[in-house]
Structure formats: structure tokens, C-alpha cells
C-alpha positions as CSV (number, residue, x, y, z in Angstrom):
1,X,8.7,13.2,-18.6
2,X,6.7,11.0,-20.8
3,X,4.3,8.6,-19.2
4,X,6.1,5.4,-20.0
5,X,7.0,1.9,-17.6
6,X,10.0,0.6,-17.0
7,X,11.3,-3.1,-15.8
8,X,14.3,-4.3,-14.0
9,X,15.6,-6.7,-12.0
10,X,18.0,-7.8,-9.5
11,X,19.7,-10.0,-6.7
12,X,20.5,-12.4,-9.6
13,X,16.4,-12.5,-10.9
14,X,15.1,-12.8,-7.3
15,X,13.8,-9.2,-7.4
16,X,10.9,-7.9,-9.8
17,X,10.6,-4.4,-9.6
18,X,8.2,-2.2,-12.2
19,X,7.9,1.4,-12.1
20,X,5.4,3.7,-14.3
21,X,5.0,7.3,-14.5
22,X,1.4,8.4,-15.4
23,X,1.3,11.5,-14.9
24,X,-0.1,12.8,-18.2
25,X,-2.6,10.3,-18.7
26,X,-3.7,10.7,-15.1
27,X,-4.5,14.3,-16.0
28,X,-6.2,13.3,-18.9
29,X,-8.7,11.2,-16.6
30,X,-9.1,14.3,-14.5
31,X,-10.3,16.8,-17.1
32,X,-12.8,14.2,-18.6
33,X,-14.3,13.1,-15.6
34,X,-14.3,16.5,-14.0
35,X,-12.5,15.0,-11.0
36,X,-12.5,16.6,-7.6
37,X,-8.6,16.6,-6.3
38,X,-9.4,13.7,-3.7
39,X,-10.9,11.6,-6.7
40,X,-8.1,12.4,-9.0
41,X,-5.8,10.5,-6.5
42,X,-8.4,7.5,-5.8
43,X,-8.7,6.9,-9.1
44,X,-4.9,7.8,-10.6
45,X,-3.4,5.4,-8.3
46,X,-5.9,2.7,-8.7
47,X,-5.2,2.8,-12.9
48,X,-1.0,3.1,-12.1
49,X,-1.4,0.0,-10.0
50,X,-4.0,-1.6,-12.9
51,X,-0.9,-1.3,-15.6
52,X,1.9,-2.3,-12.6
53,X,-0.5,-5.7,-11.9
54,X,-0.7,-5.9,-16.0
55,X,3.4,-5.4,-16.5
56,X,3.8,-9.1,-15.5
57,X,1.1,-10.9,-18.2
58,X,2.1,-12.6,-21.4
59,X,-0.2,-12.0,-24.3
60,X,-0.2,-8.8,-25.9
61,X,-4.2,-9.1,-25.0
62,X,-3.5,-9.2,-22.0
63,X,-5.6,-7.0,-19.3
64,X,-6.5,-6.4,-15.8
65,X,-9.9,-5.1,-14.5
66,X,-9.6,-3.7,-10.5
67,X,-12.9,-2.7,-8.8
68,X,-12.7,-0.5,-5.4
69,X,-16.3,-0.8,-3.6
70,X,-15.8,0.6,-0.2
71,X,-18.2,2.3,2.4
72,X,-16.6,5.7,1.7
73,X,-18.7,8.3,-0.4
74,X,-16.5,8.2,-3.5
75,X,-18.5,4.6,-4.3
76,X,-16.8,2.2,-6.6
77,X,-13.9,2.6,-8.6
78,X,-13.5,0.5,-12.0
79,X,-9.8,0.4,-14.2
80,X,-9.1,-1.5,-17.0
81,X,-5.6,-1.7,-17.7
82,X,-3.7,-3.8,-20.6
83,X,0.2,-5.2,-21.4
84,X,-0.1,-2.8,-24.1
85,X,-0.3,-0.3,-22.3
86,X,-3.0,1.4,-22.3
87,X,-5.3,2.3,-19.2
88,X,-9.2,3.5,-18.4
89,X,-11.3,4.3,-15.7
90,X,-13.9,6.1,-13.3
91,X,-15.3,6.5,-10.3
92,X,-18.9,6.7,-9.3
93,X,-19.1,10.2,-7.6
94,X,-16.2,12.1,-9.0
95,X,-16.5,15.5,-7.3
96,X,-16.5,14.2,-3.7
97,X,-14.0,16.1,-1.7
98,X,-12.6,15.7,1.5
99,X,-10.6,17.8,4.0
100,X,-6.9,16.5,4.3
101,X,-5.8,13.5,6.4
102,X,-4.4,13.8,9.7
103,X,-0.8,14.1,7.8
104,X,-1.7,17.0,5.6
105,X,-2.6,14.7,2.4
106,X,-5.2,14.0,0.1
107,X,-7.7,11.7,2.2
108,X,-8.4,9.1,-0.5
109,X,-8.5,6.4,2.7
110,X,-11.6,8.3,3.6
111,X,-13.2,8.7,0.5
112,X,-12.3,4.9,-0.6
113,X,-13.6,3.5,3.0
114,X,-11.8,1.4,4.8
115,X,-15.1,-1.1,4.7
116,X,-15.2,-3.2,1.7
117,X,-13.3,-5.5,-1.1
118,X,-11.0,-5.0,-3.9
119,X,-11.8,-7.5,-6.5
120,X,-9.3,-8.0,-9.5
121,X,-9.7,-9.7,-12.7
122,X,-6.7,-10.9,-14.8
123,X,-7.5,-11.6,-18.4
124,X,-4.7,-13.7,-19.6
125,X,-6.0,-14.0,-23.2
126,X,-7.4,-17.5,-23.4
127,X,-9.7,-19.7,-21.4
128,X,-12.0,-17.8,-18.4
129,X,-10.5,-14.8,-16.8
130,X,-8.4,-15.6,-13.2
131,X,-10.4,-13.2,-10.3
132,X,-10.1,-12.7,-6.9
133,X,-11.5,-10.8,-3.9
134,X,-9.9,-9.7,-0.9
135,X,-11.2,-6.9,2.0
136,X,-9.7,-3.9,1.8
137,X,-7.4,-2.6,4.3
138,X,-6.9,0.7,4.2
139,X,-8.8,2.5,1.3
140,X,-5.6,4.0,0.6
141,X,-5.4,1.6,-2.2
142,X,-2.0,1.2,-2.1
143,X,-2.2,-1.0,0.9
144,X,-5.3,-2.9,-0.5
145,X,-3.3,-3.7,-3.8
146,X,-0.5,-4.9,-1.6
147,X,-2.7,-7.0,0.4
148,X,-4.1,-8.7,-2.7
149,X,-0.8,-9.9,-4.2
150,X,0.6,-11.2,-1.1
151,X,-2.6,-12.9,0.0
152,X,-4.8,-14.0,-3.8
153,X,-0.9,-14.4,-6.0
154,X,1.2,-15.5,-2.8
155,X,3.9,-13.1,-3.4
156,X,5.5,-11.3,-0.9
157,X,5.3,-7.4,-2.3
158,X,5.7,-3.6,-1.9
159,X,3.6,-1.2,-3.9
160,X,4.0,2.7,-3.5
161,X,1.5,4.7,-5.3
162,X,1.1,8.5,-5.8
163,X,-0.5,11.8,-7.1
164,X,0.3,15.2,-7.2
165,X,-2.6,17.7,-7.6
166,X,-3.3,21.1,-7.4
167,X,-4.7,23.9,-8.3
168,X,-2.7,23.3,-11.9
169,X,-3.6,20.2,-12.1
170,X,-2.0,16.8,-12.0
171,X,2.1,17.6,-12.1
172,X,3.1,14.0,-10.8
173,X,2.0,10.4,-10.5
174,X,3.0,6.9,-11.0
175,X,4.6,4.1,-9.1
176,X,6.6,1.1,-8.3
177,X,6.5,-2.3,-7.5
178,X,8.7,-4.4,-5.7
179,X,8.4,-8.4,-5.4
180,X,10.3,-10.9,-4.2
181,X,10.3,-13.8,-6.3
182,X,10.1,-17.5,-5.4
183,X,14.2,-17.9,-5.2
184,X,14.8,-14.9,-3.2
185,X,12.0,-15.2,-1.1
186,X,13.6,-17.1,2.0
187,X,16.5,-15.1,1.9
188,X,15.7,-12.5,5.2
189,X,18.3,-10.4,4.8
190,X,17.5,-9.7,1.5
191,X,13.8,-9.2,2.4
192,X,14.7,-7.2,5.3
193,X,16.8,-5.2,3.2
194,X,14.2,-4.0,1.0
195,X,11.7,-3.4,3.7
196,X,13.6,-0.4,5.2
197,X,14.8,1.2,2.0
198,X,10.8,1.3,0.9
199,X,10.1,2.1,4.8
200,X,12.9,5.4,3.8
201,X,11.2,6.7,0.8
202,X,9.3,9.9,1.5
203,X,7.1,9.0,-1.1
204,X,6.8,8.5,-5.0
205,X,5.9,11.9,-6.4
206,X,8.2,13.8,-4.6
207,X,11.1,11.8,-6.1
208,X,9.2,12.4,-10.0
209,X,8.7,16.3,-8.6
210,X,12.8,16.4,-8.4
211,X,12.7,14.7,-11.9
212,X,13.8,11.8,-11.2
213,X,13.6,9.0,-13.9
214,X,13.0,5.4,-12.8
215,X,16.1,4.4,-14.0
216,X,17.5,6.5,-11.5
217,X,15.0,5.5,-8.5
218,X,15.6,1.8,-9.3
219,X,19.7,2.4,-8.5
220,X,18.9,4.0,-5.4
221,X,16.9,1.3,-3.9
222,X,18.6,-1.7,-5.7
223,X,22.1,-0.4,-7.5
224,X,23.9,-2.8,-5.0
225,X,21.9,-5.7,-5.6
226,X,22.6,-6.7,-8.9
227,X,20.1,-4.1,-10.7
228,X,19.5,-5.3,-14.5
229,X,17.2,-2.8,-16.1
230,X,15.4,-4.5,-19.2
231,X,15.7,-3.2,-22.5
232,X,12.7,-1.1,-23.8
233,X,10.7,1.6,-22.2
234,X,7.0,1.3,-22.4
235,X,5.0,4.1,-23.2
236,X,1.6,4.6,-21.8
237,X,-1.4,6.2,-22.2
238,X,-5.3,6.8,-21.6
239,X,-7.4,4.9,-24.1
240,X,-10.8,3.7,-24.3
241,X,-12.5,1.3,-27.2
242,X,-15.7,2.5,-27.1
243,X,-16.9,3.9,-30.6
244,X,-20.2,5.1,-32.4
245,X,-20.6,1.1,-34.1
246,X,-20.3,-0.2,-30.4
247,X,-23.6,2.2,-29.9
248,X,-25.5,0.6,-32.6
249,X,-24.6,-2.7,-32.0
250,X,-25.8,-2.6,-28.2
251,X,-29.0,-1.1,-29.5
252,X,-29.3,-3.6,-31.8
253,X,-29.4,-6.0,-29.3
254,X,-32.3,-4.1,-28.0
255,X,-34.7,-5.7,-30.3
256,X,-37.2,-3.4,-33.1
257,X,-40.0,-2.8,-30.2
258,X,-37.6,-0.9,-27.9
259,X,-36.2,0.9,-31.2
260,X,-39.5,1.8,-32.1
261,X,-39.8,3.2,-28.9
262,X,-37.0,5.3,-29.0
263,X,-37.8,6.4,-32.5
264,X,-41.7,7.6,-31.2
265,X,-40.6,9.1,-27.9
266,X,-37.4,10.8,-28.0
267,X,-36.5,10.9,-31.5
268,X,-33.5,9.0,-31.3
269,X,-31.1,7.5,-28.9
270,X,-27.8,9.1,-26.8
271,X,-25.3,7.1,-24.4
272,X,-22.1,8.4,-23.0
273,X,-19.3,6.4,-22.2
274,X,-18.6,5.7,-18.7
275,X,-14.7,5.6,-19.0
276,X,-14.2,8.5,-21.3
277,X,-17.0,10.3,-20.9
278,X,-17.6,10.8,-25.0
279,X,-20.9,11.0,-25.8
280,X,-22.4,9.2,-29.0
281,X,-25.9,10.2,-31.1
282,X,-27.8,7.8,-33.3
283,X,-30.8,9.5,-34.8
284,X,-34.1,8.6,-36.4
285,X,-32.2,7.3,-39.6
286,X,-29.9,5.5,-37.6
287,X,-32.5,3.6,-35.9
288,X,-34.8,2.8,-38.5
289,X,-31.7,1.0,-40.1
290,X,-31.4,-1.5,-37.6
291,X,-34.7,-2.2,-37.5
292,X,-34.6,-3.2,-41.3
293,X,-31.2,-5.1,-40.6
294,X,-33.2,-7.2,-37.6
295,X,-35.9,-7.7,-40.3
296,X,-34.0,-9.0,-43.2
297,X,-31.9,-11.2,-40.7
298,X,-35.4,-12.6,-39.0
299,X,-36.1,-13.5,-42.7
300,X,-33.3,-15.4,-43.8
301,X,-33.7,-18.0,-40.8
């Protein structure tokens, strides 16, 4: 199935639920960033729950930026997710790998940490950017996500995250999102309700391994509540912004003393990108053109 996000509701607009399925764009990630198969899941379920988070926004501009710093020896992770869409991300030691968990899975608790914060930044499109910080809970992410939106966005919520890896790769990820919105929220029953069909699932990837579409998973946990599935399937995907003109301009910024520098010493300049991984040359030419540009704009003022 395509990687693509899907919205519903239900119990009469009192339920929000979101689901995604990133698996491709997941395995994307991995093969640029090398990822080891405990990373793959740190970070694929970290950029499912960046586009979840962004579903809800506005503005076509819209993004979210989530940052994972825990104690664990994966270090931080960074995902920048948008309303259109599209996703990015790394982590700082990508081939960290762990024995399983206790339970036989992927140990992304213990390469995460269960020692540190998750801070999230929503970009709404206009005016300063709305951030928060909680502790994490787990490291399983997952939980820590969870944790954020009931404590920072005082909404009562259930996020199941997951990634299927092996030795061919990534063959399943995404997730879904559950809240309970303001009118439903002091219903009981209703919360109850939802608690132990979410405490029943086995997990998210084994449903998408059975191909399953969300469609189909929404029914089973809210066909009798009033499901409404909105109109219009989302399609997602890895993208990154960064370009060759983005190079030159943050050279520029450098000033013609540092450019001369780079010119003299290593005959040029190189910078890869730290979300895709593309790397980007400007040579001797190159550099010697911004340094005229800086000094025929030092000469106008």
C-alpha cells in the first residue's frame, strides 16, 4: 500500500482519530541514513508521529519539528513534518544496535533512554512558533508522544506507533491516533471504551502486515460509534528542501575572509545535508563569485 494518511471521526465528532502508513518513505530514511534496524524504528516512528501531530494544523505551511534527546546511545532524534505531507529526519548515531527487549522486539526504549525530554515545536504559519517540553517516559516514543499531548495540548489521547524491519528491509510502519475531543471527553464509558479496544490491539504493523487498510482498522475499533471517514486520502512522502542555492547562500553569509580561506586551503567548499544525507560541492569558481557579489553589494551602500 501506498504511504498515504487517512481521517475519520466518530461518536457524533467527539472522536479524532488519524492513521498513516509510512512504510515506503520510512525505508527511504533507512537506506539514506544507513540505519541500523534499532534506529530505523527510533526514527520511523518518531517521523509517523511528526505527520500524526501535523494532521490536525490549518495552513497548508503548516509543520511540526519533534526532538528526542535522551540518555540512551542513539543521541538525539530531529523530524520535521508538514500538513502537506511531507516528512524528514535523523538521528545522531544511526548504526547503534541493540539486542532485543525483554518481549522479543526492537529495543528502541533502550536506545532512546528513558532519561530525558521530548520537545515539540508547532509552526502554525504566522506569528512565533507554539513549543513545548515534557520528560520522556519511556523512550519508546510512542508513550513520550502520548504524554506530551495529554499533558502540553490537554487532550486526553492514544498513539500506537510501529516498524517492521528485517533483513529486507522496512515491510511495515505507520500509525494511529486516537483523541477524545472536548465534548466527548467526560463521557467514561466512551473513554473506557476506547481504552480496552487500543489495550486489544496486538500492535500496528501486524494489522498493515495482514494488509489491512485504515479504513478497515478504523471500523474495527470505532464502526459502532458513529465512524465518519473524511473524504480524501493523503499521500505522503520523504522530502527535504535543502538544494545547491541553500549552499551558497549560507556561505555567503560567511563573509569574503572565510571564503578566501576556503578558496586557499581546500580548494573549495563541501556540506552534506543532515536530513537527506545529499551532498553539495561549490568549487573555486563558485566561491570567488560570492566574493564579488559581497563586494558590489558593500559598494552600493
Amino acid at each position: 500500500m501506498a504511504d498515504q494518511l487517512v481521517r475519520a471521526t466518530a461518536a457524533d465528532g467527539g472522536i479524532r482519530c488519524v492513521g498513516a502508513i509510512t512504510t515506503r518513505l520510512t525505508e527511504e530514511v533507512r537506506q539514506r541514513h544507513k540505519l541500523s534496524y534499532v534506529a530505523t524504528a527510533a526514527l520511523g516512528r518518531t517521523m509517523c508521529a511528526g505527520l500524526l501531530l501535523a494532521s490536525s494544523m490549518k495552513k497548508p505551511e503548516s509543520r511540526v519539528n519533534i526532538r528526542v534527546r535522551g540518555d540512551g546511545p542513539l543521541g538525539g532524534i530531529l523530524v520535521d513534518a508538514g500538513l502537506n505531507g511531507t516528512v524528514r529526519g535523523y538521528v545522531e548515531n544511526p548504526s547503534v544496535e541493540l539486542p532485543p527487549n525483554k518481549i522479543g522486539k526492537l529495543d528502541v526504549g533502550g536506545a532512546v533512554g528513558s532519561n530525558g525530554f521530548l520537545y515539540v515545536i508547532r509552526d502554525v504559519g504566522y506569528g512565533y512558533p507554539y513549543s513545548s517540553t515534557v520528560e520522556l517516559v519511556s523512550g519508546e516514543i510512542g508513550d513520550d508522544v502520548t504524554h506530551y499531548l495529554v499533558n502540553s495540548e490537554q487532550t486526553p489521547s492514544a498513539l500506537v506507533l510501529g516498524v517492521f524491519v528485517g533483513a529486507d528491509g522496512v515491510t511495515a510502519a505507520g500509525g494511529l491516533l486516537l483523541q477524545v475531543l472536548p465534548k466527548a471527553a467526560r463521557d467514561e464509558e466512551l473513554v473506557a471504551t476506547l481504552e480496552s479496544r487500543l489495550a486489544g490491539l496486538s500492535g500496528f504493523t501486524p494489522l498493515l502486515r495482514k494488509q489491512k487498510s485504515l479504513p478497515a482498522i478504523f471500523e474495527s475499533l470505532l464502526g459502532d460509534l458513529g465512524l465518519q471517514i473524511l473524504p480524501g486520502v493523503q499521500m505522503l512522502h520523504f522530502h527535504c528542501g535543502c538544494s545547491w542555492e541553500r549552499l551558497l547562500g549560507a556561505l555567503k553569509l560567511l563573509g569574503s575572509a572565510e571564503l578566501k580561506d576556503m578558496i586557499e586551503k581546500d580548494g573549495g567548499a563541501e556540506a552534506t545535508c543532515e536530513f537527506c544525507k545529499d551532498v553539495f560541492h561549490a568549487d573555486v569558481s563558485d566561491l570567488q563569485r560570492l566574493i564579488d557579489d559581497l563586494k558590489q553589494e558593500s559598494s552600493v551602500r
